[in-house]
N, C-alpha and C positions, 0 to 999 in steps of 0.2 A: 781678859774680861771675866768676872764672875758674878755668875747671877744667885739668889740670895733666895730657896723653895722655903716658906712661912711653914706647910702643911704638904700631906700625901697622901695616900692610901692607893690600895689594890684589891683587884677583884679576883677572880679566875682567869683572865687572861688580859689583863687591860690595866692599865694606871691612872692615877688623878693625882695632880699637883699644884699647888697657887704657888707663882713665884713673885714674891710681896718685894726684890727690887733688883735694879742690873747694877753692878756699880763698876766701872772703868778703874782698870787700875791702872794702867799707863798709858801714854799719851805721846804720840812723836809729835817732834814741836810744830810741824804742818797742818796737823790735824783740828779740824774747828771745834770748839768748845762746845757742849752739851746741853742742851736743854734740861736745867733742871728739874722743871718739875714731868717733864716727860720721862727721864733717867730713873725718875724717883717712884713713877705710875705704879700703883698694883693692878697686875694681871694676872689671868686665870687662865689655868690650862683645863683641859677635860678631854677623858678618852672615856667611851661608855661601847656599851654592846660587846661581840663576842670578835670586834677585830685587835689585830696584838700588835698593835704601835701605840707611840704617845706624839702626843703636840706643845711645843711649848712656844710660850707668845715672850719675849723678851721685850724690855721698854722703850723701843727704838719705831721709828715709822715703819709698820710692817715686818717685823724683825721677828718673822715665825719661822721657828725651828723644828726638825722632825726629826724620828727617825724610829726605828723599830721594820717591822714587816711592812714591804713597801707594792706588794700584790695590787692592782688595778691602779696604781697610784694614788691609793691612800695618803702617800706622803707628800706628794703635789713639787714634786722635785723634779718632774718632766723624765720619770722614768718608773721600773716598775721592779727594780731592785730593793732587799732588804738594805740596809743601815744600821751600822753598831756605833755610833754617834749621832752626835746632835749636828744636821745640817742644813743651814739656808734656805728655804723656799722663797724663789728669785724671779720666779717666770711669771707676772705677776700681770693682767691687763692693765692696759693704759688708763682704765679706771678708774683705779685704787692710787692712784698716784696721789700722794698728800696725806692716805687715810695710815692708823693707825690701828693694829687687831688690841681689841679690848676683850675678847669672847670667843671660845671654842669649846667643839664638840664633834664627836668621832662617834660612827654608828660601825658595822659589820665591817664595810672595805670601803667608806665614805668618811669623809671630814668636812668641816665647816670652819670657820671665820668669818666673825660677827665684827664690820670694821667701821671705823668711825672719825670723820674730819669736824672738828670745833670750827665753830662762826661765832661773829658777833648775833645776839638776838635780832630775831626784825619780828616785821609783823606776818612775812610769809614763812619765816620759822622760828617761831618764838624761844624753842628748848636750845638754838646756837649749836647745833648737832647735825651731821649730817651722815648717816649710816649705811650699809650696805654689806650686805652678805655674802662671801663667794664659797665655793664650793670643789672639790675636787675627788678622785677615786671615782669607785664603779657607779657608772649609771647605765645600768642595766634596768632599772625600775624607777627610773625615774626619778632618785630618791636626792639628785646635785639639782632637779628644780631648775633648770636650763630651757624646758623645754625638748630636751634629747634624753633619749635611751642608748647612750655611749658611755665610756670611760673617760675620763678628762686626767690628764698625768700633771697639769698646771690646773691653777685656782679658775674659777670661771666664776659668772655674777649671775647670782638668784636671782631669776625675775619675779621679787615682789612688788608692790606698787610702789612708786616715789615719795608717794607722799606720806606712807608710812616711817612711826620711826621705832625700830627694832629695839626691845630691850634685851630679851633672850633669846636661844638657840638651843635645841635639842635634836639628837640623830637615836633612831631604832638601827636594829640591824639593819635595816631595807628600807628605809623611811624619814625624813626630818620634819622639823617642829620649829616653829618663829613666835615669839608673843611680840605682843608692839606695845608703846606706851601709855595707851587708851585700852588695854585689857582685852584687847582681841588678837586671836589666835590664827595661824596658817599651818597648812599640814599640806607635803606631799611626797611621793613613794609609792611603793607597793603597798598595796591594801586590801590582799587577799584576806584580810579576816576583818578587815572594817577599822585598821588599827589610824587610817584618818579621818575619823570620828565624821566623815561627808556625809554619811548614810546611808553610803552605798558598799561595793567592793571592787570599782573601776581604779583602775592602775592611773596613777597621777602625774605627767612628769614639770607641772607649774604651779604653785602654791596655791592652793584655795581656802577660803577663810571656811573656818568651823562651826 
């Protein structure tokens, strides 16, 4: 299989890449046919802050790759070893089963993925989307938004509210960020200098709106 980077760049210790599509080049004859327009999805990768891995979302259900510096379990591989390849992130809660990563974001020794299951519209969810956040690497600060001040080696789910629905995701070193699709914001993390915008400088480890 080969997947197709549209764009990249790099910082001081960190990468960004959009990979704009997957495309299958062979097929054993067992194997079931592809989801077009899912195969064809553009997805977005992003590493940000001062931790030295990357993440990439391939266009498959959940088909998130890592690999780089894998310290607290940044890489959400169910260990806390580096990686000189791109590999699988498989441990996945029973959750996520169905969803799709559309979105990520990598802070100090934390990652995210912003995931997302398509519905028909109704009237209790009109946008036909159902989304959800998970989370992995150090939480030490609270910053996987779990509720825990632990390390998580596999993805775990941010407990934002349900009936939100997440557009973006952002990670600090110590800290992450959610916007929703009505224009409001969640922050939680360390926040010894006030950097979740609460008002205060209490240590967060559940999202609070801004």
């Amino acid at each position: 299989a080969h997947a197709h980077v549209s764009c990249f760049c790099a910082g001081d210790a960190h990468s960004l890449a959009s990979l704009a599509s997957f495309r299958q080049q062979s097929k054993s004859p067992t194997q079931p046919k592809s989801n077009t327009s899912n195969s064809n999805k553009v997805t977005k990768v992003a590493t940000t802050g001062k931790g030295i891995h990357e993440l990439a979302c391939l266009a498959f259900p959940l088909g998130l790759y890592s690999w780089g510096r894998g310290a607290h379990g940044r890489l959400g591989l169910g260990r806390n070893s580096n990686q000189k390849s791109p590999t699988r992130v498989e441990d996945w809660p029973d959750s996520a089963k169905g969803y799709q990563t559309i979105k990520l974001a990598s802070g100090g020794a934390h990652s995210l993925a912003l995931c997302e299951r398509t519905t028909q519209p109704s009237l209790a969810n009109k946008w036909g989307s159902h989304r959800q956040v998970f989370a992995f690497g150090c939480g030490h600060s609270g910053q996987l938004g779990n509720n825990e001040l632990v390390d998580h080696y596999a993805p775990v789910g941010v407990k934002l509210p349900t009936h939100e629905l997440i557009t973006s995701i952002a990670a600090g070193k110590t800290h992450s960020l959610a916007l929703t699709i009505n224009g409001d914001a969640y922050a939680w993390g360390k926040n010894w200098y006030g950097e979740l915008g609460s008002g205060d400088r209490d240590l967060t480890p559940t999202p609070v709106m801004i």
